[in-house]
C-alpha positions in Angstrom: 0.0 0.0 0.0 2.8 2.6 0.7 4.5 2.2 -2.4 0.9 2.7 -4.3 0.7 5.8 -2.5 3.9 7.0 -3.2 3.6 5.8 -6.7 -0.3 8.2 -6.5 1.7 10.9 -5.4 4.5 11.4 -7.9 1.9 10.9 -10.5 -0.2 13.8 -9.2 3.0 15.4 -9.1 3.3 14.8 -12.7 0.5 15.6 -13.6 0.1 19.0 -12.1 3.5 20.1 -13.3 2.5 21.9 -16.4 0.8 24.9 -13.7 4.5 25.6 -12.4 5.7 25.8 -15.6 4.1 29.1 -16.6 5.2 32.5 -15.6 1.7 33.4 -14.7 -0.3 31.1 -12.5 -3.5 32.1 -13.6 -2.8 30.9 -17.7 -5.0 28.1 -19.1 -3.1 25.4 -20.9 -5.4 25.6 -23.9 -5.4 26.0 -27.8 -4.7 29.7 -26.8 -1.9 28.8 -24.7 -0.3 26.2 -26.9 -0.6 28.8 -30.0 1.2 31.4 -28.3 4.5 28.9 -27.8 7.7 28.8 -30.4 7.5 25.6 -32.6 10.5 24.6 -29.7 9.1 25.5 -26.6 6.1 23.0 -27.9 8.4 20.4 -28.7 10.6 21.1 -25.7 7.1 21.0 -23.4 5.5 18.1 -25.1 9.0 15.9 -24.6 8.7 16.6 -20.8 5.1 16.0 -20.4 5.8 12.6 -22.1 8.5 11.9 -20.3 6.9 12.5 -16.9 4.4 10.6 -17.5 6.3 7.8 -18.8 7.9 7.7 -15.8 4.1 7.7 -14.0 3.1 4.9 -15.9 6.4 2.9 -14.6 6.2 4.1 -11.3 2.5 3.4 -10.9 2.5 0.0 -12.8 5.5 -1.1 -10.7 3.6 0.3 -7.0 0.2 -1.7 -8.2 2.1 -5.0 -9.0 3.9 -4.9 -5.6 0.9 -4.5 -3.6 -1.3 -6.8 -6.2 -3.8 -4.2 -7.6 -5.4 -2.7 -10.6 -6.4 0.5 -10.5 -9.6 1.7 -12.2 -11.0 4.7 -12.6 -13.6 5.7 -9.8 -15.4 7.5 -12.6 -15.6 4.8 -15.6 -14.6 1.7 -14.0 -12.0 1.6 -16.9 -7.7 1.2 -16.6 -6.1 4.1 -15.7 -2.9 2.7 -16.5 -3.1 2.7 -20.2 -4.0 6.6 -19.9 -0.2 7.6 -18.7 1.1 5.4 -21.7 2.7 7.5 -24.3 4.6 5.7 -26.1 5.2 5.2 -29.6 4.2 8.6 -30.9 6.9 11.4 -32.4 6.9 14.3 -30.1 6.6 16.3 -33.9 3.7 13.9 -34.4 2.1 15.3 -30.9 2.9 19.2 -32.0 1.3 18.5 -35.4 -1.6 16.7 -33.9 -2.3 19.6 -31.5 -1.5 22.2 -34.0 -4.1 20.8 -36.1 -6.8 19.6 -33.0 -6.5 23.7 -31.7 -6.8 25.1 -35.1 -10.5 24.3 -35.0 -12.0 27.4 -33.1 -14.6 24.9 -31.8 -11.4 23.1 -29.9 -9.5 26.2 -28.2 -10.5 26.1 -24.7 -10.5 22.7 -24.7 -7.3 21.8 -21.9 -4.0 20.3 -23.0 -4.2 17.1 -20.4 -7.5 16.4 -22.8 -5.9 17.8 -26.0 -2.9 15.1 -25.9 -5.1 12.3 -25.0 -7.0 12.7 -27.9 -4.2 13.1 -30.5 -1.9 10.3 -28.9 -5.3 8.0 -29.8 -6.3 9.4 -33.1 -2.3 8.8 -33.9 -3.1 5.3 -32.8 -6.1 4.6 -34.9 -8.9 5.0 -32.3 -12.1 4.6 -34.0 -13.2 8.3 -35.5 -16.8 7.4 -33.9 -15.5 7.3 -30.3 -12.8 10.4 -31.3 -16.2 12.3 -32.7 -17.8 11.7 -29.7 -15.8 12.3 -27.0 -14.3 15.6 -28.8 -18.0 16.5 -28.5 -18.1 15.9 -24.8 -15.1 18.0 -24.5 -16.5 20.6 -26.2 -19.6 20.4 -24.2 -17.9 21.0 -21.1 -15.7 24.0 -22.3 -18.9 26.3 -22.5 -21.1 24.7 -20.0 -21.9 27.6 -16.9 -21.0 25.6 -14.5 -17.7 23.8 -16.2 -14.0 24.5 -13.7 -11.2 24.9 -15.7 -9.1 24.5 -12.8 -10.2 21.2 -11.4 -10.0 19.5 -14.7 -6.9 21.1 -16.2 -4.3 21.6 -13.4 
């Protein structure tokens, strides 16, 4: 159990990295965000986001097998595991796949945590019905009243 929970914690640590990367505290990482970078910073921010959570995917994987679990998501009963696993997939493949998912003005508060999931599986073949609908779902939330940027994106 203590290794699961120090494997949780340098995950959350992972994941909440990108809000101490920016100057300003109170910046989205959105399409408006990610258009405003250099074609190297992108690169340069998308090769450490990958890399940390490689490195959460190891860490985690290794804390479940030693205390014998799986973890699931509370919310959809479904692997988390497989969500930390980027692996395979150019980091000029993930700066294309974002230039082009935040050039749709539909897309551009959609956050980068949601952004990079849904390139890494479109890169990956996932089917275009389940890319359709869940890109619909994130669009959804952007403009609903009650939606919290930042509970779901930092």
């Amino acid at each position: 159990m203590r290794h699961l929970l120090t494997a949780m914690l340098g995950l959350s640590m992972v994941l909440f990295l990108p809000s101490m990367v920016l100057p300003n505290a109170e910046d989205e990482f959105n399409g408006y965000w990610w258009a405003s970078l250099r074609p190297m910073e992108k690169l340069y921010f998308i090769q450490g986001y990958v890399y940390g959570l490689g490195r959460a995917h190891l860490i985690v994987g290794q804390a479940a097998a030693l205390d014998n679990r799986s973890l699931s998501s509370p919310m959809s009963n479904e692997p988390v595991l497989p969500m930390l696993n980027f692996s395979l997939v150019a980091y000029g493949q993930f700066s294309d796949g974002l230039d082009q998912f935040y050039s749709d003005y539909k897309n551009k508060r959609i956050c980068f945590n949601f952004a990079i999931l849904y390139v890494r599986d479109e890169i990956r073949g996932e089917s275009r019905e389940k890319l359709e609908k869940r890109l619909g779902g994130m669009r959804q939330a952007v403009v609903d009243p009650n939606y919290d940027y930042a509970k779901s994106c930092r």
